[in-house]
N, C-alpha and C positions, 0 to 999 in steps of 0.2 A: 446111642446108635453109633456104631464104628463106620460107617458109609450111608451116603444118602444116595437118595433114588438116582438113577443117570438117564439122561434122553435117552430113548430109544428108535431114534430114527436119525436117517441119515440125510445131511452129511455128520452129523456127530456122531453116530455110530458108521463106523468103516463099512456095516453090513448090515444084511437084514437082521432084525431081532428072532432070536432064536424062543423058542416054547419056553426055555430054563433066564432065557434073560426076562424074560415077563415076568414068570415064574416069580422070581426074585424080587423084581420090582414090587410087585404086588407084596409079597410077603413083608418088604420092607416098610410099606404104605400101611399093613394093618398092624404090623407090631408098633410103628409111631403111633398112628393116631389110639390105638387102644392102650399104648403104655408098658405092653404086655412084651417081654420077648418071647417067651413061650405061655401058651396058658395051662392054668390051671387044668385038670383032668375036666371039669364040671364044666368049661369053656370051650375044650379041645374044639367040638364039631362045629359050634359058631364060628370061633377064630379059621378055621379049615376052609367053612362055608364062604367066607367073605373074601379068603385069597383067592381062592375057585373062580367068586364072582366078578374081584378087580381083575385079576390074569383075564377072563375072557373077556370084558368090555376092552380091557389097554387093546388088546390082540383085534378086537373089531374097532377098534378106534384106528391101530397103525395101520390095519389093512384098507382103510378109506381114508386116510389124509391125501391131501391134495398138498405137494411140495414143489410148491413153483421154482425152476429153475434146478428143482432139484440133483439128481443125482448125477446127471452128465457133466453138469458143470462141478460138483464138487469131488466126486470121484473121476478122476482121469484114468484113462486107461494110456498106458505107453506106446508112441506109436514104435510097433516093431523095425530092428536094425535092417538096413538093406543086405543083401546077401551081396557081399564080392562078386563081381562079374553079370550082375543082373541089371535088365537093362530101365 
């Protein structure tokens, strides 16, 4: 494998996880555990199925995490410069 899975939730991710970062993750999680980086034609639709199925549980798992303390505090936002002359 040229890259492993990465967190997908913030604050480690800058942002929300995107459809294609699960995507991915998932694809990465069934090529390891099955060995396989592509499968065979006779495999295709199971290999297919099971990315399917990690991408939607990751996606219902980040959409209900509970991240205490989370994003305010680790994502700051800047507070804006004062304008010259305001009071």
């Amino acid at each position: 494998m040229c890259r492993s899975i990465k967190t997908l939730r913030p604050p480690v991710l800058p942002h929300e996880a995107t459809q294609d970062d699960i995507r991915a993750a998932a694809l990465q999680y069934v090529r390891k555990v099955s060995g396989f980086r592509a499968p065979a034609a006779h495999n295709r639709e199971v290999f297919d199925r099971a990315v399917d199925e990690i991408a939607d549980a990751t996606a219902r798992l980040l959409a209900t995490l509970e991240v205490r303390g989370g994003r305010h505090d680790a994502v700051r936002t800047p507070e804006p410069e004062p304008r010259p002359g305001a009071v």
